[in-house]
C-alpha positions as CSV (number, residue, x, y, z in Angstrom):
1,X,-15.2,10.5,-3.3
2,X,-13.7,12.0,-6.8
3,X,-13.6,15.5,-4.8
4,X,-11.1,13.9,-1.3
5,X,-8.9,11.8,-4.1
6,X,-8.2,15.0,-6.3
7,X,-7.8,17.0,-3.0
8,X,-5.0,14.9,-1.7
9,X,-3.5,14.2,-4.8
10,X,-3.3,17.8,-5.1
11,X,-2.1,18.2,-0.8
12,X,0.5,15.6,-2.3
13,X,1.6,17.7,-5.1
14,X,2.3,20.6,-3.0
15,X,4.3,19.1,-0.6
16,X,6.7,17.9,-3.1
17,X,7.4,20.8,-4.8
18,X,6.5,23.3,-1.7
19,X,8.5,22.2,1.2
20,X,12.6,23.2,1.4
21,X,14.2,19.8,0.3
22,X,16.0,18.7,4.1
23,X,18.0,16.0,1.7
24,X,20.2,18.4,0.5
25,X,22.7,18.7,3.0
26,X,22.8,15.0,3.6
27,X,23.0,13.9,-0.3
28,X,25.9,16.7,-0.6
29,X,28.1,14.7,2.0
30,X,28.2,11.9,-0.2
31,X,28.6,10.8,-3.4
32,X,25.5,10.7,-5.4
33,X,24.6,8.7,-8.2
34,X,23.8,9.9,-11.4
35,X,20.9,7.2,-12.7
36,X,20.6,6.6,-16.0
37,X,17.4,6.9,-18.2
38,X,16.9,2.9,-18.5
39,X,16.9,3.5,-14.2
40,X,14.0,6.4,-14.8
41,X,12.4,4.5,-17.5
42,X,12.0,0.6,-14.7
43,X,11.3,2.9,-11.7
44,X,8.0,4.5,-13.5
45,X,7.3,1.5,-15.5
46,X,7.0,-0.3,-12.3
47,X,5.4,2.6,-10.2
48,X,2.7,2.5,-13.4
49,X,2.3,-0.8,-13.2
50,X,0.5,-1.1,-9.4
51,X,-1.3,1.8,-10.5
52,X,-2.9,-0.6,-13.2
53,X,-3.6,-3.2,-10.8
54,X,-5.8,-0.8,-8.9
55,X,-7.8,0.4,-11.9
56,X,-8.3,-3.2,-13.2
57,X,-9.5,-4.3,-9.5
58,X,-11.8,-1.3,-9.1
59,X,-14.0,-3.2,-11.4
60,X,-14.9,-5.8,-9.1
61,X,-15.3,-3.3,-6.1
62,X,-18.9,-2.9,-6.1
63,X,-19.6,-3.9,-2.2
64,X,-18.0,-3.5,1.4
65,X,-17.5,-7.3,1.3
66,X,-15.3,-6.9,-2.1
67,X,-13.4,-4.1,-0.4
68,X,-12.7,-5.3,2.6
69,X,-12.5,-9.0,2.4
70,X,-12.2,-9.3,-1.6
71,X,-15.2,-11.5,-1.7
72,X,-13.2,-13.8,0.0
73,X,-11.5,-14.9,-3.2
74,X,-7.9,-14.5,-3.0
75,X,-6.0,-18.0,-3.0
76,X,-3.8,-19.1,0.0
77,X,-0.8,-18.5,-1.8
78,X,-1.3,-14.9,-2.5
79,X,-2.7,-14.0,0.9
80,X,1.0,-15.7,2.1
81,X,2.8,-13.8,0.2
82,X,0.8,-10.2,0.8
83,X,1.7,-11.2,4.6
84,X,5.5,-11.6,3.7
85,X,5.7,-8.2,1.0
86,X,3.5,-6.5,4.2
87,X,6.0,-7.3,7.3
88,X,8.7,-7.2,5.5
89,X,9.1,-3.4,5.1
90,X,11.7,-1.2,3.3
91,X,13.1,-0.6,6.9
92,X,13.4,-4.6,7.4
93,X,14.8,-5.1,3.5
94,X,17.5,-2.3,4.3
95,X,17.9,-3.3,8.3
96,X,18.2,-6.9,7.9
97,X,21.6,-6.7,5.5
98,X,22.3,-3.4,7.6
99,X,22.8,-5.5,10.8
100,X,24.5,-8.2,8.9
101,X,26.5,-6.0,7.7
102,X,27.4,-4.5,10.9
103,X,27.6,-7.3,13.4
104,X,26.8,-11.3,12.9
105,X,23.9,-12.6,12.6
106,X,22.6,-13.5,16.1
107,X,19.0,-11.4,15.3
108,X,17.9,-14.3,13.0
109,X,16.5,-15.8,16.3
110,X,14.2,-12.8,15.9
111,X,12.9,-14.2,12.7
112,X,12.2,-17.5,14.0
113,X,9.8,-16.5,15.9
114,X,7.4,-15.9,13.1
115,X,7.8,-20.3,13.0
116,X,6.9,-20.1,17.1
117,X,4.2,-17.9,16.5
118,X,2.4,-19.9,13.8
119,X,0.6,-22.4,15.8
120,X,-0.4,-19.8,17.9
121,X,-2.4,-18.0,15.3
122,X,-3.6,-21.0,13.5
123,X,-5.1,-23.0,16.0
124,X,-5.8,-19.9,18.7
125,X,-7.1,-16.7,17.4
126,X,-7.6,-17.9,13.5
127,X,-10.6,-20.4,14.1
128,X,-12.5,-17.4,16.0
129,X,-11.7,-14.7,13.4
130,X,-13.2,-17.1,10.5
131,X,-16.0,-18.7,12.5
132,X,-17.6,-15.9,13.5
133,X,-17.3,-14.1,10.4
134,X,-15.8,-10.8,11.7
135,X,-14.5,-8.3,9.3
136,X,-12.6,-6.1,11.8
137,X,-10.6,-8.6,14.2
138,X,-11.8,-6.1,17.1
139,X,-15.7,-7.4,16.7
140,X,-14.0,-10.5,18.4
141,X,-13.4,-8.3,21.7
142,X,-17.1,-6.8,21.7
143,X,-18.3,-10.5,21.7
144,X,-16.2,-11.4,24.1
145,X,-15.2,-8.3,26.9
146,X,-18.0,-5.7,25.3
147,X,-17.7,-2.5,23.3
148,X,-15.5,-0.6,25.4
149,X,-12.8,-2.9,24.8
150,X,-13.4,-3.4,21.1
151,X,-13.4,0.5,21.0
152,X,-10.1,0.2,22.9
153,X,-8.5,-2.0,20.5
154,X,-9.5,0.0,17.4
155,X,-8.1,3.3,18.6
156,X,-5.0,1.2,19.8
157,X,-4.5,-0.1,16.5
158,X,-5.0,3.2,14.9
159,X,-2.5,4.8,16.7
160,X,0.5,2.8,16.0
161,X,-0.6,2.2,12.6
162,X,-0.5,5.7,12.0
163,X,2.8,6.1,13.7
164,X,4.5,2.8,11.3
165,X,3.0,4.2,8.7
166,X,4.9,7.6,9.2
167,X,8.1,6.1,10.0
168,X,7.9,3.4,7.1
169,X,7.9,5.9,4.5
170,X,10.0,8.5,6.1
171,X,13.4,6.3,6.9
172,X,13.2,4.5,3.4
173,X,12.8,8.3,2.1
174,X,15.8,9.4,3.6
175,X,18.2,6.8,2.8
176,X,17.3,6.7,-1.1
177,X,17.3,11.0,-0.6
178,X,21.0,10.5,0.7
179,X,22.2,8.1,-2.0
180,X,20.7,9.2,-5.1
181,X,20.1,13.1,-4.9
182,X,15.9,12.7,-5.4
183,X,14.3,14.7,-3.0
184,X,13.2,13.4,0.1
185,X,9.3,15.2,0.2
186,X,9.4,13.7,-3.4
187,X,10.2,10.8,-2.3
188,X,7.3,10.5,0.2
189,X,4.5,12.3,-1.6
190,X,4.9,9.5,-4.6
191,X,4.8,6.6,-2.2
192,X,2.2,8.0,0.0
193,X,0.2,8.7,-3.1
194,X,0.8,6.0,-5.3
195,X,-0.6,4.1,-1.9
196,X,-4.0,6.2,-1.8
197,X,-4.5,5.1,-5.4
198,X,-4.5,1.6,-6.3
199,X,-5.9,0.9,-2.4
200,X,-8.9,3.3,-3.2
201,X,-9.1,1.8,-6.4
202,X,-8.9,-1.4,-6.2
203,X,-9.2,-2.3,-2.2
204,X,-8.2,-4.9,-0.3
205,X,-7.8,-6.9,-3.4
206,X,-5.7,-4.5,-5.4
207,X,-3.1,-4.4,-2.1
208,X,-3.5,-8.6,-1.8
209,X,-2.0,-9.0,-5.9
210,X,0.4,-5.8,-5.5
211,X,1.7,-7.4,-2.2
212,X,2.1,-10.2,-4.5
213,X,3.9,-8.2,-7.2
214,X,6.0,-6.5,-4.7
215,X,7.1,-8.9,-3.0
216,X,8.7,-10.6,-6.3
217,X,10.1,-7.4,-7.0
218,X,11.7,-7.5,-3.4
219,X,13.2,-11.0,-3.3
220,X,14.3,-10.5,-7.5
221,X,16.2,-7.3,-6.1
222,X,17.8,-9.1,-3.0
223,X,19.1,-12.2,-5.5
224,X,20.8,-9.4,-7.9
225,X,22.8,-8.1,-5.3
226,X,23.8,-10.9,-4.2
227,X,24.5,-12.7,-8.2
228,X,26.4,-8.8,-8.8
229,X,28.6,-9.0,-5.5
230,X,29.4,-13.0,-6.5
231,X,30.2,-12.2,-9.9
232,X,32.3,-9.1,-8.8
233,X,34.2,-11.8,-6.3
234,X,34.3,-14.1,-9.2
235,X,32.4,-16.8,-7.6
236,X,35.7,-17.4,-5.3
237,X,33.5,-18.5,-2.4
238,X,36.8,-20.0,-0.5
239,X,38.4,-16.2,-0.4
240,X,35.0,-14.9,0.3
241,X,34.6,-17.0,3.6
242,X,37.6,-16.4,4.8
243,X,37.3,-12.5,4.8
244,X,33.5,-13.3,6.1
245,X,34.9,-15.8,9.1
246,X,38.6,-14.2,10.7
247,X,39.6,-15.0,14.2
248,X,38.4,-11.6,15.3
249,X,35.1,-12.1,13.9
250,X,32.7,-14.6,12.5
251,X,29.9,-12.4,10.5
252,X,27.9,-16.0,10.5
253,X,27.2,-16.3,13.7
254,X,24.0,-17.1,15.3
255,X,25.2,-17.4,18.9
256,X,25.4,-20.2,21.6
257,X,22.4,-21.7,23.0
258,X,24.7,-21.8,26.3
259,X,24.3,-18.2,26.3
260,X,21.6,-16.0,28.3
261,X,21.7,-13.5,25.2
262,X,20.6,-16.6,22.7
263,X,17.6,-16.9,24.8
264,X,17.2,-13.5,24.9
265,X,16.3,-13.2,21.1
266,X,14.5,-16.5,20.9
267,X,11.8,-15.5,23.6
268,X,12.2,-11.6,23.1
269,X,11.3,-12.8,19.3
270,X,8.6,-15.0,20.1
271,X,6.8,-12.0,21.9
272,X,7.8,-9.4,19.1
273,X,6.3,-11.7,16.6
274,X,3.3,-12.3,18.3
275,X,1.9,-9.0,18.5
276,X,1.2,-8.7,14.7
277,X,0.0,-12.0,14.2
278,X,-2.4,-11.9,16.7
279,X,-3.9,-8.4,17.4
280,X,-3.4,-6.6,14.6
281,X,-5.6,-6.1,11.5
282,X,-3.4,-5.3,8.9
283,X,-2.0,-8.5,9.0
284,X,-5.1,-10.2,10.0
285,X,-6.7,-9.0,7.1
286,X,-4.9,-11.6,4.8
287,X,-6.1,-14.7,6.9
288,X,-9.9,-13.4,6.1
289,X,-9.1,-12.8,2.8
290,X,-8.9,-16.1,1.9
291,X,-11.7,-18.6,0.4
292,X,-12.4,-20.9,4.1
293,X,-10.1,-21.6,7.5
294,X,-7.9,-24.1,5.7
295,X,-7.2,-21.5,2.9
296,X,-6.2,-19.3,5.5
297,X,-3.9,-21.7,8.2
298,X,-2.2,-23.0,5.1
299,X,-1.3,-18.5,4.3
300,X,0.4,-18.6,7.9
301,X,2.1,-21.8,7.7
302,X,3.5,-21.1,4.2
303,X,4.4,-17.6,5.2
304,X,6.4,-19.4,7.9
305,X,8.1,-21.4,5.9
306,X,9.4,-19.0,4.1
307,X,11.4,-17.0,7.4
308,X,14.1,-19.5,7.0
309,X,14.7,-18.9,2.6
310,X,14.4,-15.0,3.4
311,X,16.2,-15.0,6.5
312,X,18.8,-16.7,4.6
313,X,19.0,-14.5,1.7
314,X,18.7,-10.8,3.5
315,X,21.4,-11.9,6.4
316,X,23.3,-13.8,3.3
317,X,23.0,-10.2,1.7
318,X,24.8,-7.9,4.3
319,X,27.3,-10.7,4.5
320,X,28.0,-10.2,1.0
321,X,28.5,-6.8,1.4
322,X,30.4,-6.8,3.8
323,X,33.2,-9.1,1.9
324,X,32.6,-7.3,-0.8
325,X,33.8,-3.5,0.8
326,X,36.1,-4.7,2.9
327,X,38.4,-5.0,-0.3
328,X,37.3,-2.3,-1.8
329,X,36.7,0.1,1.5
330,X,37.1,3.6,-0.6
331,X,33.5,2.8,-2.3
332,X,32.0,2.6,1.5
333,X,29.6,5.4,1.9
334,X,31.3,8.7,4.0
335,X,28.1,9.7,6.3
336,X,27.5,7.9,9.3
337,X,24.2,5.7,8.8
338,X,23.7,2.2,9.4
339,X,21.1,1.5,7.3
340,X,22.4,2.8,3.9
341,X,24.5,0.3,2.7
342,X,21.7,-1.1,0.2
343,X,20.5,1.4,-1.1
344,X,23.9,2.8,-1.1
345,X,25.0,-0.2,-3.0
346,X,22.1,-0.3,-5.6
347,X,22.9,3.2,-6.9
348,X,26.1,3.1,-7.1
349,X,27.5,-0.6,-8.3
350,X,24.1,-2.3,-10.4
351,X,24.2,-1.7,-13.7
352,X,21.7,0.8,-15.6
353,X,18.3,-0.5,-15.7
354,X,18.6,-3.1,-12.8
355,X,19.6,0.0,-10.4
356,X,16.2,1.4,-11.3
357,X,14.6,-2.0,-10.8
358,X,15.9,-3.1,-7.5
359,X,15.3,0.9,-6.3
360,X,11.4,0.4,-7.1
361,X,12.2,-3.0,-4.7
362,X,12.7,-0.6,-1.9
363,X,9.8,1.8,-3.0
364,X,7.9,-1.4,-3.5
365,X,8.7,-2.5,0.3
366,X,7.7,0.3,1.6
367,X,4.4,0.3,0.0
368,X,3.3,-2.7,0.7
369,X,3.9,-1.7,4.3
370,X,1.8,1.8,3.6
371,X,-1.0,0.6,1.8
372,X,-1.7,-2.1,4.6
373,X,-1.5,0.6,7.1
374,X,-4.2,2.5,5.3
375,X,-6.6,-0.5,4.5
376,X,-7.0,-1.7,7.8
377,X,-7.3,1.5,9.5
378,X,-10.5,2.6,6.8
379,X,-11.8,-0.9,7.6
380,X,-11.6,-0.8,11.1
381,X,-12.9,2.8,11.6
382,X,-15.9,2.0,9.2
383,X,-16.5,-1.4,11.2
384,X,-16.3,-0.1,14.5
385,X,-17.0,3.2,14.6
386,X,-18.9,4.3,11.5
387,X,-21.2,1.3,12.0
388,X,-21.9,2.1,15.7
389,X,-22.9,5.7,14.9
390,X,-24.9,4.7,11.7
391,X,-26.2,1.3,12.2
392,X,-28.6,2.0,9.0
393,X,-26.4,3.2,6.5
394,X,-26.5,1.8,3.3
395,X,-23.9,-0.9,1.8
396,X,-23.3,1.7,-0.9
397,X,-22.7,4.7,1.5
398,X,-20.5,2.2,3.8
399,X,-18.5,1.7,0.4
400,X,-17.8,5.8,-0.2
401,X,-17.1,6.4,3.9
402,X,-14.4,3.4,3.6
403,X,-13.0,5.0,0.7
404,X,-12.8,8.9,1.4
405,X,-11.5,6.7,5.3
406,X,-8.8,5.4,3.6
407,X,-7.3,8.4,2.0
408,X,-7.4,10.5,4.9
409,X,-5.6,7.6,6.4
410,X,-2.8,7.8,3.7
411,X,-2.8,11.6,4.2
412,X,-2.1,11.0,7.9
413,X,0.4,8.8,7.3
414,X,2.1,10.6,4.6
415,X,1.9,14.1,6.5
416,X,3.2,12.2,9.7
417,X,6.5,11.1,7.7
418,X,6.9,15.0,6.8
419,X,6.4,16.0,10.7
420,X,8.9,13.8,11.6
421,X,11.8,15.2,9.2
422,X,11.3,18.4,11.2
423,X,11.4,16.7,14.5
424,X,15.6,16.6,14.5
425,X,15.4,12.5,14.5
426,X,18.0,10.4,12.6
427,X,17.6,6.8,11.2
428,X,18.2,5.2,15.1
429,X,16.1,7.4,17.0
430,X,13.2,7.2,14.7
431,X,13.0,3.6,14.6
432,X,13.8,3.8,18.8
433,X,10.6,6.3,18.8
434,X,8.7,3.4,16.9
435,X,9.4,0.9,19.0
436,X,8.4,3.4,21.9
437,X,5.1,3.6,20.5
438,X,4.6,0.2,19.0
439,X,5.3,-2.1,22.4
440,X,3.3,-0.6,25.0
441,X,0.3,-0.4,22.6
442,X,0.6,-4.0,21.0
443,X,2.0,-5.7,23.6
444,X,-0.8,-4.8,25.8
445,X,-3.4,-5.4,22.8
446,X,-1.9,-8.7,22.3
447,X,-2.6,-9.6,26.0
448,X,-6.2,-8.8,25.5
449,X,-6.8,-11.5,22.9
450,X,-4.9,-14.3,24.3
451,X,-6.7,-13.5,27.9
452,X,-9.7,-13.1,25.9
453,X,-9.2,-17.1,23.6
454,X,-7.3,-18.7,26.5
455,X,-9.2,-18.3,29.7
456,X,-13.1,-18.1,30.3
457,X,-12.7,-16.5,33.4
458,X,-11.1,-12.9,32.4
459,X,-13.6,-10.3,31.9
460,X,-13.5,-6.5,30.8
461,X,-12.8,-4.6,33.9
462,X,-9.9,-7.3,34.9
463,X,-8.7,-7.1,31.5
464,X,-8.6,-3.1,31.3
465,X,-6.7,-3.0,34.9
466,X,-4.5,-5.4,32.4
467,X,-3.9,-3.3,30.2
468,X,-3.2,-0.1,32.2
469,X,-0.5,-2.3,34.1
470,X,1.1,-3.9,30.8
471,X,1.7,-0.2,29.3
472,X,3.0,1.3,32.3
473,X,5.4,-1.6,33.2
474,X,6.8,-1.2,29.6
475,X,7.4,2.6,29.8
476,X,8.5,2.0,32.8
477,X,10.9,-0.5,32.0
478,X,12.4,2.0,29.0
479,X,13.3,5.0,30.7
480,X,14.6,2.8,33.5
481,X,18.3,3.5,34.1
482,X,18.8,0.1,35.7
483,X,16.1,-2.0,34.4
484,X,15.2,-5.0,35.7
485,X,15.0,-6.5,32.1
486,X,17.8,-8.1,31.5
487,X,18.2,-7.4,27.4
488,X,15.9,-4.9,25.5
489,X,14.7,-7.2,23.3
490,X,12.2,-8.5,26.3
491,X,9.8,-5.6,26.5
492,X,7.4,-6.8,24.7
493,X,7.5,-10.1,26.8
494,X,7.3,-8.4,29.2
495,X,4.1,-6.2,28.5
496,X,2.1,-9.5,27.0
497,X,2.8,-11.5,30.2
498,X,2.1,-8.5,32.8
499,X,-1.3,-7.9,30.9
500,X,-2.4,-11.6,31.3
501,X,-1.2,-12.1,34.4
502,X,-2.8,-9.1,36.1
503,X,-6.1,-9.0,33.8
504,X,-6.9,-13.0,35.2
505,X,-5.6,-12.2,38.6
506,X,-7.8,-8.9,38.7
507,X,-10.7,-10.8,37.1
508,X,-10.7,-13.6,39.5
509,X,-10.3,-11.0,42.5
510,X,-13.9,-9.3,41.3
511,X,-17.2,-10.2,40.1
512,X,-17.6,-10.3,36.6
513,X,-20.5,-9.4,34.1
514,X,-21.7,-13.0,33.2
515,X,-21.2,-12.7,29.5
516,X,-22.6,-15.8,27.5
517,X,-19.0,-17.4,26.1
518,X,-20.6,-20.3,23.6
519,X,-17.8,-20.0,21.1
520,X,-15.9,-17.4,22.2
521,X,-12.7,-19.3,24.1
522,X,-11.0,-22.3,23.6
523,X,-12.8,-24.1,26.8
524,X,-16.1,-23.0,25.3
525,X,-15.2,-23.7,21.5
526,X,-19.3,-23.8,19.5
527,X,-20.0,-27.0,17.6
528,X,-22.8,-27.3,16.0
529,X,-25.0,-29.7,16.0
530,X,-27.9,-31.5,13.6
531,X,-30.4,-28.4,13.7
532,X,-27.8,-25.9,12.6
533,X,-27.5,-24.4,16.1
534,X,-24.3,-23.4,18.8
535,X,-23.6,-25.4,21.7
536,X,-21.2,-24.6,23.8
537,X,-18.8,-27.2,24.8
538,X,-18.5,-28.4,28.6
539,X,-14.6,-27.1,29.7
């Protein structure tokens, strides 16, 4: 284990220093900032800091059960706020203000549906991941379809995990390469490896507390933007609205119900939201972190609570910029790139010190994307995979296999953000390629669970005709000229709903295995009764 972490900490090195520095010509079109030694000084302090956290949690990693579930000790509140720090990414903390910014803010509907999605996990999927004691979400699908679709959803997971993970720490990378000089292979060797150490450290447990850090760090750098535009305004929030709301434009909007494109981002966000919290590990991780079932429902519900305070403050952020440079429009940055207007911001108008602070925010944000990303994929390739091929092993060998797992999944994700700044890609097309990747897979994976908690007639081969039809409908619906979809933001509606549909139609159409389902869907929900055994529920 010592041997693979001073192996890629080495691979790391070299990258930084080896590879031509493709932030060079960007950072020369623009006005760089030269940070100050109080900015070096927060930035290191804080990057030592989560390093800490993982050597004081590698104390109490002594089993699987501590490194994957963290003994089941971590209190409701931090498991909310590792959710939050985890989906909100450095691509969300610099898109959100971005679009703001850009347009109004009529993509807030796509944050709500983090509130629609909520009951869904708590009182669909949640029960059956704590019940039946699963570490790896994907156990759930052997129970109920059989290993090939467990197996399915684990390599499904994988692969757009590994693709996030690349694109997470390559466009934060870029922007903070453009708008403060560092270079850009720097920039993502220190994240990816700062990652590989306090996870491997510390494990689930050391990512649950630095979540918990990061996201402070996150929200604290959000509210001094917005305190240092204010005070630059001098708190004249009169003058400020009316340059924020002109007859031409209204940089508050939300839209008009009456509208077909207000639906559009309600139900397109619904869907988009629902693939995390329901199919994917990283996230689901959190929930079985927690102590019991009510620990856990009360981590989603808080975390949903707080999409209406964040929402708030990063739309409320790009608003403030906005007002601020449109009276002072020679400080604007001169490349053309959406997304740089915080960072761009941070570098050049916070004070020494705070700059370095609210920089290690967006360092932060993307970690606490990254070290997810790696975590979930070590634990589901040792659950379902390692497991199945040594059914044996030893807890203590499971222990080193997660461990040496989870730095080659860093290094993947790390050396995937470097293929990518060859690939010719800017800010827009990469995050077009992740959504490319991201909806077919999850959208299609998500199908698969709710088929598999809602109905008790869907069964494995229905289900995989499902899932063949949900990806190709969605491909096929984005390199349509004329799709049928009337907005964008549908496709993943659209590749939920075609899975479910066609997986029960196709599982009613043909005989199925008759699988035992005591416990396993909501019309066959286990009680159990005075001798400690599961019944199965008449529908």
């Amino acid at each position: 284990m010592q041997r693979i972490t001073r192996i890629s900490i080495a691979t790391l090195f070299l990258l930084a220093v080896g590879v031509p520095c493709l932030a060079d010509e960007a950072s020369a079109k623009v006005r760089t900032s030269a940070l100050e030694t109080l900015d070096y000084l927060a930035l290191f302090g804080y990057m030592a800091i989560i390093v800490i956290v993982g050597i004081y949690f590698s104390r109490g990693e002594k089993t699987t059960d501590d490194y994957f579930l963290a003994g089941r000790r971590v209190p409701w509140w931090a498991a909310t706020l590792s959710i939050f720090s985890t989906y909100l990414s450095a691509i969300t903390f610099m898109a959100i203000p971005a679009t703001a910014f850009n347009g109004n803010w009529i993509t807030v509907w796509m944050n709500i549906g983090i509130i629609l999605v909520a009951p869904v996990t708590v009182f669909c999927l949640l029960p059956f991941f704590r019940r039946l004691n699963v570490t790896s979400i994907y156990e759930y699908l052997e129970l109920r379809f059989g290993p090939g679709l467990r197996v399915y959803g684990s390599l499904a997971f994988m692969a757009y995990q590994v693709a996030k993970m690349g694109i997470f720490l390559l466009l934060p990378a870029l922007a903070l390469a453009t708008v403060t000089g560092f270079n850009l292979y720097l920039c993502i060797a220190i994240m990816g490896l700062l990652c590989i150490v306090y996870t491997v450290l510390g494990g689930i447990e050391a990512v649950v507390w630095t979540d918990v850090l990061q996201s402070v760090v996150l929200i604290g750098g959000a509210l001094m933007c917005i305190g240092m535009i204010f005070s630059a305004e001098n708190f004249e929030f009169g003058r400020m609205w009316s340059v924020a709301v002109t007859e031409e434009t209204n940089k508050f909007s939300v839209g008009n119900p009456t509208t077909d494109v207000f639906w559009y981002f309600l139900i397109g966000g619904f869907f988009v939201q629902l693939v995390p919290f329901t199919s994917d590990q990283a996230v689901a991780q959190r929930f079985l972190t927690t102590p019991d079932e009510k620990s856990a429902a009360r981590s989603v519900w808080a975390h949903a609570a707080m999409v209406i305070p964040a929402s708030l403050l990063f739309f409320g952020l790009g608003t403030a910029l906005y007002v601020f440079y449109q009276t002072r429009p020679e400080a604007l940055p001169v490349v053309d790139q959406k997304d740089i207007i915080v960072p761009w911001f941070i570098a050049n108008q916070l004070p020494a010190g705070i700059a370095g602070l609210v920089i290690a925010g967006l360092f932060a944000a993307t970690m606490s994307s990254v070290d997810s990303g790696m975590h979930s994929i070590a634990t589901t390739l040792t659950n379902d995979v390692y497991d199945k091929l040594r059914p044996d092993g030893s807890d203590e060998k499971r222990l080193g296999v997660a461990r040496s797992l989870t730095v080659l999944a860093g290094l993947c994700g790390t050396f995937a953000a470097v293929f990518l700044t060859f690939s010719g890609l800017d800010g827009g097309s990469l995050w077009i390629l992740l959504l490319q990747v991201v909806i077919p897979i999850g959208s299609a994976l998500t199908g698969v669970f709710l088929l598999g908690v809602l109905t008790s007639r869907a069964h494995s081969s229905g289900v995989a005709v499902g899932v063949i039809a949900s990806m190709a409908v969605v491909i096929l619906f984005a390199n349509m000229e004329n799709s049928p979809l009337p907005h964008p933001v549908l496709k993943a509606a659209a590749g939920v709903l075609t899975c479910m549909v066609v997986g029960y139609l196709v599982s009613l159409a043909i005989p199925g295995s008759g699988r035992s389902l005591a416990g396993l869907t909501l019309h066959t929900v286990a009680q159990e009764d005075d001798t400690g055994k599961m019944e199965a529920m008449d529908e």
